[in-house]
N, C-alpha and C positions, 0 to 999 in steps of 0.2 A: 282498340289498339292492337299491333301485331307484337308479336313474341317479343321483336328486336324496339320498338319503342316502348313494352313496358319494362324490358330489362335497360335501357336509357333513362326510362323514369325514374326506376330503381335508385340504380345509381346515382342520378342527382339530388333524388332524398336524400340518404345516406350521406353523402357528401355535403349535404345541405344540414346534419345532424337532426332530419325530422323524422324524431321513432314513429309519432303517430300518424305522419306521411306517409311511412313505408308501409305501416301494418296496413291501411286503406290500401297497398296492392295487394294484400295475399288473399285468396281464398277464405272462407271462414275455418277452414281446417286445410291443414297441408303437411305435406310430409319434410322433415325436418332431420339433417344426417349433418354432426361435425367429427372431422378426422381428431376427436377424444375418444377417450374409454368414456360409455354408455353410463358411467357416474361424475360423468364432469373431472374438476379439478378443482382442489380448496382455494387454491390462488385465482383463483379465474371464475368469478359467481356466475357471466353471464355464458357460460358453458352449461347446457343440459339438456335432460327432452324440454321440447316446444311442438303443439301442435296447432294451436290456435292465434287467432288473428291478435288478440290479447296477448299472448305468449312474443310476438312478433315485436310488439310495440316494447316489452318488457327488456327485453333481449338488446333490443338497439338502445334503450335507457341508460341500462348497465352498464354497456359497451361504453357508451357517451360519459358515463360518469367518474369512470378508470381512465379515465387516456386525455391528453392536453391537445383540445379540436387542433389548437394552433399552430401545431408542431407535426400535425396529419402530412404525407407525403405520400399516401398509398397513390396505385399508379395502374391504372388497365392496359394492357397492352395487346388484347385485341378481345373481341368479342364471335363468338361462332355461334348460329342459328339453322338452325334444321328442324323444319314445323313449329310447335310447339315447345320445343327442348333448344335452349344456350347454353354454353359455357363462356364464362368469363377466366380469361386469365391476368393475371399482375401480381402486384408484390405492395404487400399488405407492410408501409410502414409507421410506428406508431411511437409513442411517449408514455411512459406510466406514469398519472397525476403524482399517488404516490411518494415512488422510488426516482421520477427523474430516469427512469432509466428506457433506451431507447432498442426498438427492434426491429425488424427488417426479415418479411415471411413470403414466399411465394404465396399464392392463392391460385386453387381452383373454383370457379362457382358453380354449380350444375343446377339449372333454371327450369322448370316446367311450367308452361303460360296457358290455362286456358280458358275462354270462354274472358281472356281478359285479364286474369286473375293468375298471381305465381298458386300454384300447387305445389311445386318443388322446390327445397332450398336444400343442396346439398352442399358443404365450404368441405374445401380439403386444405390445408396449412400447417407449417412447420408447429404444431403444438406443444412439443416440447422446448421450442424457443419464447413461445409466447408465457408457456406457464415460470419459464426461468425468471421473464423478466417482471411479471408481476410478484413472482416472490422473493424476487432482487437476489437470486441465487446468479450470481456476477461473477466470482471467484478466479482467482487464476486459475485454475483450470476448467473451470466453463464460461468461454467468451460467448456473448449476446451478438451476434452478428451483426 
């Protein structure tokens, strides 16, 4: 497969909520960057390091298990390839199972494909709107977008 049809695959994993679809594209190891602090966030379990194809599957689990599929509205809005390197951009929006509470994140993806296989998964996104809304810090004076 080429760069641009495994990051197509990708996404309709993902989109398809199959973790252990998506892990069958990474690498057995790959490098793995979320726009958090380097310890995560307590509101947010599936925030951490990940380096492995396990760590992959684990990761989209978690995700899957905080958030209401049904009410998913994340949105791509274009994808860019050059060799082996994409980015994806859109706007990550989502439901906390939860709190019921809803949020709306830019997204960058930064994709590394080789030999078939993502190597790169770097996400850049509003994190401090995502950690609000799982820890339902709503308040008037911090609106959730």
């Amino acid at each position: 497969m080429t760069t641009r049809d495994t990051v197509h695959e990708l996404l309709r994993r993902i989109g398809e909520s199959d973790p252990e679809g998506v892990a069958e594209l990474f690498a057995e190891q790959s490098d793995w960057r979320f726009s958090w602090p380097s310890e995560g966030h307590p509101s947010v379990p599936w925030i951490g390091p990940r380096a492995s194809r396990a760590d992959v599957a684990e990761h989209f689990r978690a995700l899957g298990a905080h958030h209401a599929p049904e009410r998913n509205r994340t949105t791509v809005s274009r994808i860019l390839v050059d060799g082996d390197d994409a980015v994806v951009l859109g706007t990550i929006a989502q439901t906390v199972k939860i709190n019921d509470v809803s949020y709306t994140s830019p997204f960058a993806l930064h994709l590394t494909v080789e030999g078939g296989l993502i190597t790169r998964y770097h996400i850049y996104e509003d994190s401090l709107t995502v950690a609000r809304a799982l820890s339902g810090d709503t308040g008037p004076d911090r609106r959730v977008p």
